[in-house]
C-alpha positions in Angstrom: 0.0 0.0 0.0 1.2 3.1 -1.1 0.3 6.7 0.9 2.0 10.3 0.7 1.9 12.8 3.7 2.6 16.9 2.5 3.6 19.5 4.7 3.2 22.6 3.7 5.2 24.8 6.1 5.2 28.9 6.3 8.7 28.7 4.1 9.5 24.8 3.5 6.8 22.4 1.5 7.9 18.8 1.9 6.0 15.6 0.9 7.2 12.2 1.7 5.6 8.9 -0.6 6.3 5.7 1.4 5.4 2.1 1.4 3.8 1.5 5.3 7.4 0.4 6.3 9.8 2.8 4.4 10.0 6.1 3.1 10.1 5.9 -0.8 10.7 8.8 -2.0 10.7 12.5 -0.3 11.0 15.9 -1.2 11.6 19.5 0.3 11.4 22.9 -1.8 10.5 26.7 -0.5 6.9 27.4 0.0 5.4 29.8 -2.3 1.9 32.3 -1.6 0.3 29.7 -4.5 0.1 26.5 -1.8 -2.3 24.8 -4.5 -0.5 24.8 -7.3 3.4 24.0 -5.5 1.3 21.1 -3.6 0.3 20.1 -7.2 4.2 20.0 -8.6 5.9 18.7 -5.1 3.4 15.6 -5.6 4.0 15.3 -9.1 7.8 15.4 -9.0 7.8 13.0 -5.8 5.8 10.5 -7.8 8.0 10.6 -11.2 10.7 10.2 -8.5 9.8 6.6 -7.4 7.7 5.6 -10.7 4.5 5.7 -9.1 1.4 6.9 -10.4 -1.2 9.1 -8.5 -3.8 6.6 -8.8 -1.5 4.4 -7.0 -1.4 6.2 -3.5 -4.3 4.6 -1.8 -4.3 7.8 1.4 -2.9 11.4 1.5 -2.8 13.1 4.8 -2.1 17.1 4.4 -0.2 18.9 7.7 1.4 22.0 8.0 0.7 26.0 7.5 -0.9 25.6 4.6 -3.0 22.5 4.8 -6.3 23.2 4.0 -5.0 24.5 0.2 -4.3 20.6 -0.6 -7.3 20.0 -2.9 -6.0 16.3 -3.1 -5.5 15.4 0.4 -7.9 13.0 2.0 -6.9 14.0 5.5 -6.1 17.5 7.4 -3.9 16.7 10.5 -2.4 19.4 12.7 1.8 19.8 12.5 1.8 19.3 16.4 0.3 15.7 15.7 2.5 15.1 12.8 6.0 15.7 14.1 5.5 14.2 17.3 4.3 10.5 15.0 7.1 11.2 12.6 9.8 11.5 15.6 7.6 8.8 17.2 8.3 6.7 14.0 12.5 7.5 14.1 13.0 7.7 18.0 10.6 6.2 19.9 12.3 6.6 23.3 12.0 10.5 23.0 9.7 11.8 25.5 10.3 16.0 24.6 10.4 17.3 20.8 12.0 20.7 19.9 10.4 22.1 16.5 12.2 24.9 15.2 10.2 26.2 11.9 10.7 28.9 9.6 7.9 30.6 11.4 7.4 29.5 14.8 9.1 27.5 17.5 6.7 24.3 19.2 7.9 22.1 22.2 5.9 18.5 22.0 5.8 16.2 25.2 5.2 12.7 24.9 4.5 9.8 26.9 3.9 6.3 25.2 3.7 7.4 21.8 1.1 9.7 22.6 1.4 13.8 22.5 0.4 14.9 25.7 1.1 18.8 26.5 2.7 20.9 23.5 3.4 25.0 23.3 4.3 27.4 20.8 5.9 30.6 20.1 3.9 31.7 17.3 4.2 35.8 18.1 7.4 36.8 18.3 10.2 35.4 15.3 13.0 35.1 17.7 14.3 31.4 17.7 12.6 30.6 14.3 14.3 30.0 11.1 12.8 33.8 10.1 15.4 35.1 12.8 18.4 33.8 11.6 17.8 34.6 8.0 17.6 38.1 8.6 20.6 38.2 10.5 23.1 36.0 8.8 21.3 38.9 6.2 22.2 41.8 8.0 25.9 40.4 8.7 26.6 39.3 4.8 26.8 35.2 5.4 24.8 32.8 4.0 22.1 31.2 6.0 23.8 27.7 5.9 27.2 29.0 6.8 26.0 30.8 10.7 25.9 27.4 12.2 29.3 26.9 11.5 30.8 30.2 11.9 28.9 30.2 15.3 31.2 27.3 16.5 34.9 29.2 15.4 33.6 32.1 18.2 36.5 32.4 21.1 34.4 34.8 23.1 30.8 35.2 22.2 29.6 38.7 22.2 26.5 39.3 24.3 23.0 40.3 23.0 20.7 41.2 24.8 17.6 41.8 22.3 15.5 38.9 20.4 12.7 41.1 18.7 14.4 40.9 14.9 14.9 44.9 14.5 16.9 45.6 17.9 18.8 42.2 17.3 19.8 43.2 13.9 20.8 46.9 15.2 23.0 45.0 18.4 24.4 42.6 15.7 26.0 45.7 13.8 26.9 47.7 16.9 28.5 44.4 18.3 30.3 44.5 14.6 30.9 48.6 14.9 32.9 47.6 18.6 35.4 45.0 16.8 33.5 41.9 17.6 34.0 39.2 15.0 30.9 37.7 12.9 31.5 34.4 14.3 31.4 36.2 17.9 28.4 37.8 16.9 26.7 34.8 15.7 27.6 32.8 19.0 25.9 35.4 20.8 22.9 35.2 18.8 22.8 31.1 19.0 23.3 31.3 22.8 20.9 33.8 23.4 18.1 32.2 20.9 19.3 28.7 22.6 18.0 30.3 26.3 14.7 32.0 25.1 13.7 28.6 23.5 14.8 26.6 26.3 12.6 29.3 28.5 9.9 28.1 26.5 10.4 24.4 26.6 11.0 24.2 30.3 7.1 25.2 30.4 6.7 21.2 29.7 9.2 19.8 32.2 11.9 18.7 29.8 12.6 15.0 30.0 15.1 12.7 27.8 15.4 11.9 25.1 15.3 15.2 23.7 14.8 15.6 19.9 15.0 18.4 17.6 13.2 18.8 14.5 12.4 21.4 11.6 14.6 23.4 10.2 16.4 24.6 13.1 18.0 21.3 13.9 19.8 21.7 10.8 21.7 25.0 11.9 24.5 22.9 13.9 25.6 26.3 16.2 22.1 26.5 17.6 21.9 22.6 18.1 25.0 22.7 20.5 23.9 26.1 22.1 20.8 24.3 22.7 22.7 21.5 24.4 25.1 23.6 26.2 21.6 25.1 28.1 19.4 22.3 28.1 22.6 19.6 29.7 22.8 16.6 27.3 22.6 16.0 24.0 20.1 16.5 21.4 18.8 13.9 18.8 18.6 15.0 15.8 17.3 12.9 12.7 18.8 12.0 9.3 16.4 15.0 7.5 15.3 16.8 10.3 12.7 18.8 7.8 10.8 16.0 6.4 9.9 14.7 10.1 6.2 15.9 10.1 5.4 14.6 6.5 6.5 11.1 7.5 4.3 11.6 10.4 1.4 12.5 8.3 2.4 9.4 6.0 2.3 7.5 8.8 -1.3 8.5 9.4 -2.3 7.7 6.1 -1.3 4.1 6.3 -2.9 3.4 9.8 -6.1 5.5 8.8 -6.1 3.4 4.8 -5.7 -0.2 7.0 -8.9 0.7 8.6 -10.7 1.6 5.6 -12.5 -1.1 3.8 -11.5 -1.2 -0.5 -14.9 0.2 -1.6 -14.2 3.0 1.1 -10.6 3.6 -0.6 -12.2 3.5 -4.2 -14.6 5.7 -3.4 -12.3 8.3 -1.3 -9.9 8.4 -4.8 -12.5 8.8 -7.1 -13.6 11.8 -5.5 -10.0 13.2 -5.3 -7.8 15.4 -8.4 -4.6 16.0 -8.8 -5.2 19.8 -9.3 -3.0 22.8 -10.9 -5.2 25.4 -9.3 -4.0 28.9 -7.7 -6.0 31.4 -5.5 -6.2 33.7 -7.8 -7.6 31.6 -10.4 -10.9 33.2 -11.7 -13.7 30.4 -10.3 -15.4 30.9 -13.5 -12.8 28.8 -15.7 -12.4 26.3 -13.7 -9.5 24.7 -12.2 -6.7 22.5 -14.2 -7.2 18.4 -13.5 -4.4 16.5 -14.3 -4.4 12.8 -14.0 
């Protein structure tokens, strides 16, 4: 049995196509304002990918941001719900989750494979993957580089501010003072690293401690994040594809219960559709098959 879970994140789409026992094919690409139509082509491309056709995937689940603009999806399931299964899935001796998304930040408890408290920092951009872009911005490095550069630092400067203006405005008086970037950027990790830890320690952190989204890709915050919390952090293979496997995941165990006619007559009610918001209702959307 084939099913496909899509997350369609404030900044990061990703889909992952799987089997029931392992992922087959999986994709990541940046979201755009026309959810409809980039869920149509991330689908498309992850089925030429592994040779499948859409009539082949018996369940879609849709998670993320933007999941209600999946016209194809079967299923709406919260991210919450997703990453914890997904993490669930890869590590199933973690009882707290760290999601750091492009948008927001989310702490997940779990006790038996079960979600049982979460929170969010949905208000403020400090410790999301928004942050750091605008200052690795501000201070001419590439996004992919801070993590890195955050690591060389032999004295991290301090900063004291987290809202994304004044942060940007410390970073370049830090700078102004003789303070190296990778100085800087130590600073920033460290002081994003306590304000999410603040957050987490809401839930009454308890190992094993993962961290997903893609903030667990930025190594510097990783290890600041370590440094405060006291142990180390799992982290999985593709930490950004973690809440479509969870919503694949859901697919398969909702698609077992469903009897074939039930399946059959779910599909036939589903299109693979090229559609945009601003498409003019009139016309009609695109159905590709």
């Amino acid at each position: 049995m084939f099913v496909a879970g899509i997350d369609i994140g404030s900044t990061i789409t990703k889909i992952v196509i799987s089997n029931g026992t392992e992922i087959l094919a999986s994709m990541a690409t940046p979201t755009s304002a026309e959810h409809r139509r980039l869920a149509f082509r991330v689908m498309d491309d992850a089925l030429a990918s592994c040779f499948l056709s859409y009539n082949e995937i018996e369940y879609i689940v849709a998670t993320g941001y933007g999941r209600i603009n999946v016209p194809f999806a079967d299923q709406q399931v919260t991210e919450i719900t997703c990453h914890m299964r997904g993490i669930n899935f890869l590590f199933p001796n973690v009882r707290t989750i760290i999601d750091i998304g492009g948008q927001d930040s989310k702490g997940i408890k779990v006790k038996d494979g079960k979600q049982v408290d979460f929170i969010m920092n949905d208000k403020c951009a400090a410790g999301t993957g928004r942050f750091f872009e605008q200052i690795a911005d501000v201070l001419g490095v590439k996004l992919e580089d801070i993590g890195e550069m955050s690591l060389r630092s032999k004295n991290p400067a301090s900063i004291s501010s987290l809202c994304t203006v004044f942060a940007e405005q410390e970073a370049l008086l830090r700078l102004s003072e003789g303070a190296s970037i990778e100085d800087i950027l130590a600073g920033i990790h460290k002081a994003n690293a306590s304000r999410i830890h603040s957050m987490i320690g809401k839930l009454k952190i308890e190992q094993d401690v993962a961290i997903t989204g893609g903030g667990a890709k930025n190594l510097g915050l990783v290890r600041a994040l370590e440094q405060r919390i006291g142990f180390p952090l799992v982290v999985p293979p593709e930490p950004l594809i973690t809440g479509a496997l969870g919503a694949a995941l859901i697919a398969r165990e909702t698609a077992t219960k469903l009897t074939p006619q039930q399946l059959k007559e779910k599909k036939a009610k589903r299109r693979l559709e090229a559609v945009t918001f601003f498409d003019d209702p009139k016309r009609g959307s695109e159905i590709v098959l």
